[in-house]
N, C-alpha and C positions, 0 to 999 in steps of 0.2 A: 431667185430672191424670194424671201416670204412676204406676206401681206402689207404689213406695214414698213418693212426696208423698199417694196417699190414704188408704195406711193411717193416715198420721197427721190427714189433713185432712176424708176422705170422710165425710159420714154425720156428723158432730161438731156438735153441738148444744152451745155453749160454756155454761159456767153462769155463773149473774148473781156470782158469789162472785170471778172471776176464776180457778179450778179448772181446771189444762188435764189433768184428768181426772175422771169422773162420782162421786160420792159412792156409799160402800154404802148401799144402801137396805136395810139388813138390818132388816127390819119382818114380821110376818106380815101383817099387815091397815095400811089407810088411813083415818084420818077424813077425813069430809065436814062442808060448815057445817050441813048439813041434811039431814035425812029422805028431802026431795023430791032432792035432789043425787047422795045416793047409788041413790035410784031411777033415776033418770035412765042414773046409770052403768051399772048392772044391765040397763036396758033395753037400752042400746048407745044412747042418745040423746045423751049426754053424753060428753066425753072424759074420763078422770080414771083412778085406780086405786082399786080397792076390796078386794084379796085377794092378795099375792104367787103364788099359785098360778095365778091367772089373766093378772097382767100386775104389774111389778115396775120404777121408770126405771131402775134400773140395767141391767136385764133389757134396755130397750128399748134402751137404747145401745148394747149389743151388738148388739144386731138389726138396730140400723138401719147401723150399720158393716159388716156383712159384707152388708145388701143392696145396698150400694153396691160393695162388692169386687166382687160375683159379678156385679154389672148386673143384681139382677132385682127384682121388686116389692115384695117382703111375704119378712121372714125371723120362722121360730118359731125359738125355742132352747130344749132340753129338756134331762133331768139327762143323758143320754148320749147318743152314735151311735147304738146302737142300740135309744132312744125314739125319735132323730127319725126313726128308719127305721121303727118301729113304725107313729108315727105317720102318716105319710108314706102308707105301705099302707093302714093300716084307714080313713084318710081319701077313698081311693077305690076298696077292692074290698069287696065284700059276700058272702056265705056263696051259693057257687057259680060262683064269679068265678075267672080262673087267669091267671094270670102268667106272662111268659116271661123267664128270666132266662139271663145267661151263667152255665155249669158252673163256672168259676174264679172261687170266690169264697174271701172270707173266712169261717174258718169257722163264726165267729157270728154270720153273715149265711143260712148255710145250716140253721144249727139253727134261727135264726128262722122260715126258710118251712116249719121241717118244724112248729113251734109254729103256725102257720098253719091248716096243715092241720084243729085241731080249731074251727074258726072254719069249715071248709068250703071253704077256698080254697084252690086246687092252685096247683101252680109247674111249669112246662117246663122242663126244664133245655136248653141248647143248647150246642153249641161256638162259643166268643166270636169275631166276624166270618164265621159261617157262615151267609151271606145267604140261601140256599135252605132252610138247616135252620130257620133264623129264621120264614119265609116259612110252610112245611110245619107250622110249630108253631102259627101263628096261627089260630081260631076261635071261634064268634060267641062264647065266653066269655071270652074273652084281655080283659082291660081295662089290663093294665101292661105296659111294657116295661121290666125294670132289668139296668145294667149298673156294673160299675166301671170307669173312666177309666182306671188302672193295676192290674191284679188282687192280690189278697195273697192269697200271696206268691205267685203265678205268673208275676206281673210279664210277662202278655201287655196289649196297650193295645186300647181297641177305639175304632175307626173311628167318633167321636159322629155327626158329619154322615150319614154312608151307614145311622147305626143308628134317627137320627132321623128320614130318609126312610121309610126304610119305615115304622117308627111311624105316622106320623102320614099316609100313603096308607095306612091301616087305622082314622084316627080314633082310633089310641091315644096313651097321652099318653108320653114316654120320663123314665123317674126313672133320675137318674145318681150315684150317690157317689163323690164327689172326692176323697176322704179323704186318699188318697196323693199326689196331682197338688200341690191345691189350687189356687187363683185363680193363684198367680205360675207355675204351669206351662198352665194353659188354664183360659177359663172356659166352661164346659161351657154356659152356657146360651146364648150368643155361638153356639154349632155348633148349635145345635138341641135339646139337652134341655129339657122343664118344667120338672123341678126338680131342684135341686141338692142331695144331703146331706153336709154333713159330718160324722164326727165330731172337734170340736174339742178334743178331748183330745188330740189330736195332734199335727200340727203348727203349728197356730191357734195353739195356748197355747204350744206350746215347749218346758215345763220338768218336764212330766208332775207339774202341782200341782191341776188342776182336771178332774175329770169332765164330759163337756158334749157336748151337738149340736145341729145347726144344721140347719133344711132352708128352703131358700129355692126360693117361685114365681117364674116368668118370668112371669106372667099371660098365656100367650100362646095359652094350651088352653083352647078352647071346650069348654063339659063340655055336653054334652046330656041333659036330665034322664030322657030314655027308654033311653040307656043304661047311663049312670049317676043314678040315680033318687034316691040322698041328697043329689043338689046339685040336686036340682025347688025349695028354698026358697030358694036361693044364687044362683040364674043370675042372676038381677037384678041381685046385685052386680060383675057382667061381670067387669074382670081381676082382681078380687079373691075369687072367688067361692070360690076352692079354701083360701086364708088364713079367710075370714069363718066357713064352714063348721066347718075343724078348730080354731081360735078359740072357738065359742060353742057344740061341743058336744066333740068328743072330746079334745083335748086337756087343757079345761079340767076335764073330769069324771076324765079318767084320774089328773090329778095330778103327771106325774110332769115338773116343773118343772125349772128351774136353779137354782140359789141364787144368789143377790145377790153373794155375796160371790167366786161362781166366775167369774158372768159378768163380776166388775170385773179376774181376774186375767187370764181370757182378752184383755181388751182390751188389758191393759198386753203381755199376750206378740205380740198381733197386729200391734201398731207396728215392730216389729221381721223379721214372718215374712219379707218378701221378703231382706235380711238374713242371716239361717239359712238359708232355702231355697238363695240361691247357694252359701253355702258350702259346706251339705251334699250339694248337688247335684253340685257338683265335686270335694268327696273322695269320693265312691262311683264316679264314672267312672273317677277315678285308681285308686282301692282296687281298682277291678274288671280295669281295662286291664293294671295292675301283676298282679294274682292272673294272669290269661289269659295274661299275657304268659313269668312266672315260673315258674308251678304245670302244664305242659299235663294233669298227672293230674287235678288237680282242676276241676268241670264247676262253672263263674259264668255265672250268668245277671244279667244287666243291660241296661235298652233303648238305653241307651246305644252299646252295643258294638257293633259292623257283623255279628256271628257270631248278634247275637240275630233272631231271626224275624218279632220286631214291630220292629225299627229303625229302618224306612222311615215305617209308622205315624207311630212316637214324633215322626219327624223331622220328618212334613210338619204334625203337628198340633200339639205340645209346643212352649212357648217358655222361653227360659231355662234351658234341661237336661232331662234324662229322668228327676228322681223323686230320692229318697235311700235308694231300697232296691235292696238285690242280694243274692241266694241263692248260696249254693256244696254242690254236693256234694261228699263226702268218702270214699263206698265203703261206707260201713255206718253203723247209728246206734249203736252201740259208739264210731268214731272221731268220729261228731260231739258224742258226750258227751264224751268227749276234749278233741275240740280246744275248743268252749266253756270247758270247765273250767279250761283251759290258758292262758283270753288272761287279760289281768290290766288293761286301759284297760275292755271293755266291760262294762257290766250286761246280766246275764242275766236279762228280764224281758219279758214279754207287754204291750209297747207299742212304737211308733212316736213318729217325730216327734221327742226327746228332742234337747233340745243336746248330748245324751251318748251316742256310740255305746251300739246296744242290737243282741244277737243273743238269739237262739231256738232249738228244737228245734219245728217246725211238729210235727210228726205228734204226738208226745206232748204239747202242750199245745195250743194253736187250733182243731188240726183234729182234737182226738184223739177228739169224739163223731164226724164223718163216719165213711160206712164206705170200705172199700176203692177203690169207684169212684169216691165223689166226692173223695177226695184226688188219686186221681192226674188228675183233671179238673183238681183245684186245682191242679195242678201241686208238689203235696205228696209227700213218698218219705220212708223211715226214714234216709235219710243228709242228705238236707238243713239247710240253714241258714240263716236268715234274720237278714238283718243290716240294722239301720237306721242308718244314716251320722251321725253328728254334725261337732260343729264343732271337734274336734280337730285339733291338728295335723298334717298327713297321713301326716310321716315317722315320727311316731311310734306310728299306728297302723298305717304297713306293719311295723314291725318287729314289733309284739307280734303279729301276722299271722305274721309268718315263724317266730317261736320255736315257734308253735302249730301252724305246718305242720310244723316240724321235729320238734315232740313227734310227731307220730300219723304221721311217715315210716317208711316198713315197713323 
């Protein structure tokens, strides 16, 4: 199937009612006929559900759709991005363990590893596609490698294939968030990633109505139990061993679920992502090529553009466009409170993905716990701006664009 025949077809288990969509299963718990039944279930002997917290069909329909977007084995969905990222991590490092991650990240991805830390587990930070610093960071403690696909907001791309290579010529495993990209622009595990995360608050959903994330196996990493010693009880279960694991103990004890009624909206916004993805993918080229072309004071970055430094990247790896975000600086965070305040189409709000243009102020809110170094890693500055493209009309968000550069013109 092509992209948009599977989001409606992939992965869809029709129900017997004639329903060409899953039922909420808004229940906390499941009856059994029996005692012995729901034992059974408890053991993992049996198929069935017994707890929303643990497994939910609504829950699973999600699951099973977006394992079929991504191509890979076993999807969790969790209340957000960053549970599945949580869970993602503490499902394969332990207290001693360190991580190498790219420095441009998102910045709730970086307060995550500093929350890390009291778990015992360190982070490397590296500069994104720096094969030798990559290389120099690795030692006998390194068990992860994560990266982001498109960084936010620094919107550099990183090289999956060349970063999965070394990975895994080291036996480590490579965990990728696609968050920005998603499957209609590359599916990361196709290049070489193990696993994928989303957070499907984003673009998945569409309409910023459901908190939610996704992290899906490629089953295609051997876990060996002497380096990684929590999967000594999981190897048996070969491609599955990495799902069986955070399944029957950490995810299920942590809690922190989807809810029924999120994972039904996410689905309804998913039939559509490829859809929104063009669109928005082609107003932020235009919005960007039009600002570059217009503005030469003001500095847009977008991978889109030939002036950007990941272009070639984006070009040779990315289908379908280069992403729905683009940054502008403006000279000072005085004039980017300005011009924010100034546009009158966007909502000014700490999310992505929206059918509704959305901008920001990165330094003061995302990344406003990093300190100094790691923003400008992130490619973060007090004049910055980050903008997520929606499916507006384009003419009419170049103009509120131009009144707002003509408001903060010196």
């Amino acid at each position: 199937m092509r992209f948009n025949t599977s989001l409606l077809h992939a992965g869809v288990t029709k129900e017997t009612n004639g329903s060409t969509l899953p039922p909420v299963y808004q229940t906390s718990a499941f009856e059994q006929e029996s005692a012995a039944d729901l034992e059974k279930i408890f053991e993992n002997k049996a198929p069935g559900y017994c707890y929303t917290r643990v497994a939910n069909p609504t829950i699973t329909a999600f699951e099973n759709r977006i394992t079929k977007l991504e191509g890979g084995i076993a999807s969790v969905a969790c209340a957000s991005g960053m549970a599945a990222l949580m869970n993602t991590f503490l499902n394969i490092l332990s207290s001693g363990d360190e991580l190498i991650s790219s420095a441009s990240l998102y910045g709730g991805t970086i307060d995550l590893f500093h929350d890390l830390e009291a778990f015992g587990i360190t982070t490397r930070y590296v500069e994104n596609n720096n094969w030798q610093q990559i290389e120099d960071s690795i030692n006998e403690h390194t068990r992860l490698i994560f990266a982001e696909t498109i960084g936010n907001p620094c919107l550099d791309v990183t090289d999956i294939e060349k970063l999965a290579e070394i990975a895994h010529a080291h036996d480590i495993p490579l965990v990728v968030d696609n968050t920005t990209s998603t499957a209609y622009l590359i599916q990361v595990l196709k290049h070489g990633a193990d696993i994928v995360v989303n957070s499907s608050s984003k673009y998945i959903n569409g309409s910023s109505n459901a908190i939610s994330g996704i992290l899906t196996d490629s089953g295609k990493f051997k876990w060996d139990k002497n380096r990684y010693p929590g999967f000594a009880d999981y190897v048996k279960c070969g491609p599955m061993a990495f799902v069986a694991k955070l399944r029957n103990s950490l995810f299920r004890n942590m809690g922190a679920c989807l809810a029924p009624v999120n994972a039904y909206l996410n689905i309804i916004g998913l039939e559509t992502l490829g859809l929104r993805m063009e669109r928005e993918c082609s107003n932020a080229l235009e919005l960007a090529s039009w600002i570059e072309n217009n503005y030469p004071d003001i500095k847009v970055n977008y991978p889109g553009l030939c002036s950007s430094k990941w272009h070639e990247i984006a070009k040779k790896q990315l289908t379908n466009g280069y992403g729905a975000i683009l940054t502008i600086r403006v000279g000072s965070k005085e004039k980017a409170f300005k011009f924010i305040d100034s546009l009158t189409i966007p909502y000014t709000l700490s999310n992505i993905g929206d059918t509704k243009t959305l901008v920001i102020h990165p330094g003061s809110t995302i990344s406003l716990h990093s300190t100094d170094k790691q923003k400008e890693d992130a490619g973060v500055f007090e004049d910055l701006i980050r903008v997520s493209v929606g499916i507006e009309d384009i003419d009419d968000l170049k103009e509120d664009f131009a009144q707002a550069f003509l408001n903060i013109a010196d």
